[in-house]
N, C-alpha and C positions, 0 to 999 in steps of 0.2 A: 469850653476854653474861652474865656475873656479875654477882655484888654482895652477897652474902653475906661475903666477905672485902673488896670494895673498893666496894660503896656503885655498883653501875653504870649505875644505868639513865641516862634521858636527857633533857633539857630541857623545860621545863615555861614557860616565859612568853622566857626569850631565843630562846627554842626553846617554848616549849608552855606556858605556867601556865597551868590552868582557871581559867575566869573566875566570881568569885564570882555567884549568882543573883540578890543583894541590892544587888551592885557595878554603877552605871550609867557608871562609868568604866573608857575599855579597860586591859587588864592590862598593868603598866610592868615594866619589863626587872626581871629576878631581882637581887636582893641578891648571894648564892651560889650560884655553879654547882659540878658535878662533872663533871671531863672524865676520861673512863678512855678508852684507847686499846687496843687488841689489833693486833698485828703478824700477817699472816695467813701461812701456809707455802707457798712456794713449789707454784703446781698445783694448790694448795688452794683459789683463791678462790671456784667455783661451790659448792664444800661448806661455805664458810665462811656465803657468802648464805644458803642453805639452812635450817643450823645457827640462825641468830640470827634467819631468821624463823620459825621454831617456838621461840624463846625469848620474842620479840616476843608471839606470838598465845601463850605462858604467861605474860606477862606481865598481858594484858589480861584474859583470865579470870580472872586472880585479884585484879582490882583493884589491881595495884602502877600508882603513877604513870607518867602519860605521858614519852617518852622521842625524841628524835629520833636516828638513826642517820645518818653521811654517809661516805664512802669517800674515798681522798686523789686528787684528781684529780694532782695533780704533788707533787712531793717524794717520802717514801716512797710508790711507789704500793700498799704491802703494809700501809698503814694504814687501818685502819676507827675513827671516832670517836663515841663515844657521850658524851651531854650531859644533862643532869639540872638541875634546877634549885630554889632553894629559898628562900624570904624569910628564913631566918636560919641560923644554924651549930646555933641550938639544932631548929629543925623539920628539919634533915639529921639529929641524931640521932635522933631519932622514926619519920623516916622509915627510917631502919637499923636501926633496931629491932621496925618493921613488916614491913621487907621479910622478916625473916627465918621469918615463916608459909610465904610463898610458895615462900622458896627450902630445898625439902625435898622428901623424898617419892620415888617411883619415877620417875616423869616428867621431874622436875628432874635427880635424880641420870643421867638414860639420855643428858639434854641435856649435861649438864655433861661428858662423856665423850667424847660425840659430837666438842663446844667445844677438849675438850685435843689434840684428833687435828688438827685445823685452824689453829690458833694458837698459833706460835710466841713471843711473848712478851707482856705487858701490864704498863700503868702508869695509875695515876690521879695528879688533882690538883685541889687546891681552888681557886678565882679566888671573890674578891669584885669586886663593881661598882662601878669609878670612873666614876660619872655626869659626875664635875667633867671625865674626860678624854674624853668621850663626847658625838657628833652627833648631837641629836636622838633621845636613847634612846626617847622615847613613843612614837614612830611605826612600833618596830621590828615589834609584834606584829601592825599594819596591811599590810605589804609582808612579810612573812615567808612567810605560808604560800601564795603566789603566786609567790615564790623558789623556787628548783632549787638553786643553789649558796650555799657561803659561803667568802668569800675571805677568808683568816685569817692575819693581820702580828702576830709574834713577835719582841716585843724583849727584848735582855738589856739593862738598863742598868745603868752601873759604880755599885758602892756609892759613894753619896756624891755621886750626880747626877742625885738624882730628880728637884730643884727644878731642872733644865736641860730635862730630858725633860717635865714636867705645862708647863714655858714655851714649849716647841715645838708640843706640844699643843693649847695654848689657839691660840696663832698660826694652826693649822691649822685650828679650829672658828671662827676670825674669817676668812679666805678662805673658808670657804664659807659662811658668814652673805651674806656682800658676795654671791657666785657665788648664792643664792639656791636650792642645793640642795635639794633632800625628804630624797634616800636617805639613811636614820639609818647611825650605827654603831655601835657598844657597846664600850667599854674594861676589860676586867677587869686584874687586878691579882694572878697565884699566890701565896696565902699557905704552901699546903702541896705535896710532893712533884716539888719541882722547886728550881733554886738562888735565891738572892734577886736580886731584878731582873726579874724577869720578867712582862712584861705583853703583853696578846695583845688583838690589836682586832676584831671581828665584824662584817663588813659583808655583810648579804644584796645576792645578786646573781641577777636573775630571768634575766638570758642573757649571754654572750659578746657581746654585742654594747655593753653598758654597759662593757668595757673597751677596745674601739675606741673611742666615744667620751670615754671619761676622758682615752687616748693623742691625742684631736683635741682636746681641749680643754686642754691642759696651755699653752696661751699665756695664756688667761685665768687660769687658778690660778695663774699666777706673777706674773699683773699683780696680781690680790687679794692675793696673800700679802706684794707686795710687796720687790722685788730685793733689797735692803738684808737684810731678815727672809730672805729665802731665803741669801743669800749666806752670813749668820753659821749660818745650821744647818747648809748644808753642810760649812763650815769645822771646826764642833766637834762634827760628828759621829763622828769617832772619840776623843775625849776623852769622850763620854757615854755610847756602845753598847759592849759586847762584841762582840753579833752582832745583825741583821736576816734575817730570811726571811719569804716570804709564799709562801701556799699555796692552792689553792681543794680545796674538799672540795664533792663533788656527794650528794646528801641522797638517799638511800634509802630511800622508802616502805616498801616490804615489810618489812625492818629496824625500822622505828619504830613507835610504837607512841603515836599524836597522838590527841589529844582528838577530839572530833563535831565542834565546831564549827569548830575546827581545820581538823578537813578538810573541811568544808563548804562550803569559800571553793573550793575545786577537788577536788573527788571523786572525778574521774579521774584525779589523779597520785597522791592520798594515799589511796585506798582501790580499788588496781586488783583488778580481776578476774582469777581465777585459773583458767586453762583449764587442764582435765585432759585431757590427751591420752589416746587411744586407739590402740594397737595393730591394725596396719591387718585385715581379718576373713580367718579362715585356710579352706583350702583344703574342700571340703565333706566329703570325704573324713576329716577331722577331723572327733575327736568331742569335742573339750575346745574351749570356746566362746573367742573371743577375748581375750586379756588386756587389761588394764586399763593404761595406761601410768604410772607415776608424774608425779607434782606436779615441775615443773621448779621 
């Protein structure tokens, strides 16, 4: 995982912002994220794990921000996505301007080498946060690091039908007002690296089993939403999208590299133990003592 040329690391409040010590309010969804993507090479993906958790643990000794790492569960399954986050465009240049102490030196350069053997291509991009098209963003950093997954809906919208798409939107966040929801979502909005229209929605998901019931309860969301309201957006939805896909990406501890408190809500998934295996003991007849097995 880079960021020396693309700014890489990974979420920090949609995904991880340290919470100020002076702040007695929890920390609200990011302004600006950075999403950078690495395509992994076919056969490669044990070494790719590997590779970016020793990028992860140089990230944390050298003080760079916290970062969440998640893998693609469906779509590209040769996708790993890293999330970054930041309260302005101007504290992301600060922050690239910072990072670049760390990304230097023997260590860095043996990772960074390691990284090109493994990944066959990569892409970053900027999103800012539309709160206006977003469920309950305050609650994200409360159910987040209890979450395993996140199921992430990518729209292209036609130029010239954003004010169709933020009116679908609202429609949507008033059914589940009525439906009396918790689970938040978060709507960002790609300003850079990617074509115009493009918005991407964030919904933490703590199990498979919250989309059995989403798939049982779809009688009710259409009573809330309202026949009428549902009918006209199915109807003009190919007059406002290009394209739709939705994806779940499963989050990767060893990859990430999350705050204390952070993982402190679950310590067992975000800061697991790392058994070193051992080499089973050779024959006595040996005189060279059993090897050491590597770190899987």
């Amino acid at each position: 995982m880079k960021r020396i040329s693309c700014l890489l690391l990974a979420m920090c409040a949609v995904l991880l912002a340290p919470v100020c010590a002076a702040a007695q309010t929890p920390p609200q969804s990011p302004r600006v994220i950075w999403i950078y993507r690495e395509d992994t090479r076919p056969g490669r993906g044990t070494a790719h794990v590997r590779v970016e958790r020793e990028f992860a643990q140089h990230w944390a000794k050298s003080k760079v921000d916290p970062f969440l790492a998640m893998e693609a569960v469906s779509g590209n399954a040769a996708e790993v996505m890293f999330l970054s986050s930041y309260d302005s465009l101007a504290a992301m240049e600060k922050e690239f301007q910072a990072f670049g102490k760390a990304a230097n030196g023997p260590e860095y350069e043996a990772l960074e080498r390691r990284e090109a053997e493994v990944v066959s291509s990569v892409r970053s991009m900027v999103a800012v946060l539309r709160a206006d098209l977003s469920y309950k963003p305050e609650r994200l950093m409360s159910v987040l690091p209890q979450s395993r997954y996140f199921n992430i809906e990518t729209f292209r919208v036609r130029l010239g039908r954003e004010t169709d798409f933020a009116a679908g939107a609202k429609l949507f966040q008033q059914a589940f007002e009525k439906l009396k929801r918790e689970q938040p979502y978060v709507m960002y909005q790609v300003i850079r690296g990617a074509p115009d229209g493009i918005y991407m929605l964030f919904s933490p998901i703590r199990s498979f089993k919250e989309f059995d019931d989403e798939y049982a309860s779809q009688g009710a969301f259409l009573q809330a939403m309202g026949e009428d309201n549902m009918s006209n957006l199915m109807k003009s939805t190919g007059d406002v999208f290009i394209s739709m896909e939705s994806n779940v990406y499963s989050f990767n501890p060893s990859m990430s590299n999350v705050p204390k408190d952070f993982a402190a809500v679950d310590p067992q998934f975000w800061t697991p133990q790392i058994i070193v295996k051992r080499a089973p003991a050779g024959k006595r007849t040996s005189a060279k003592p059993a090897a050491e097995g590597k770190i899987p």
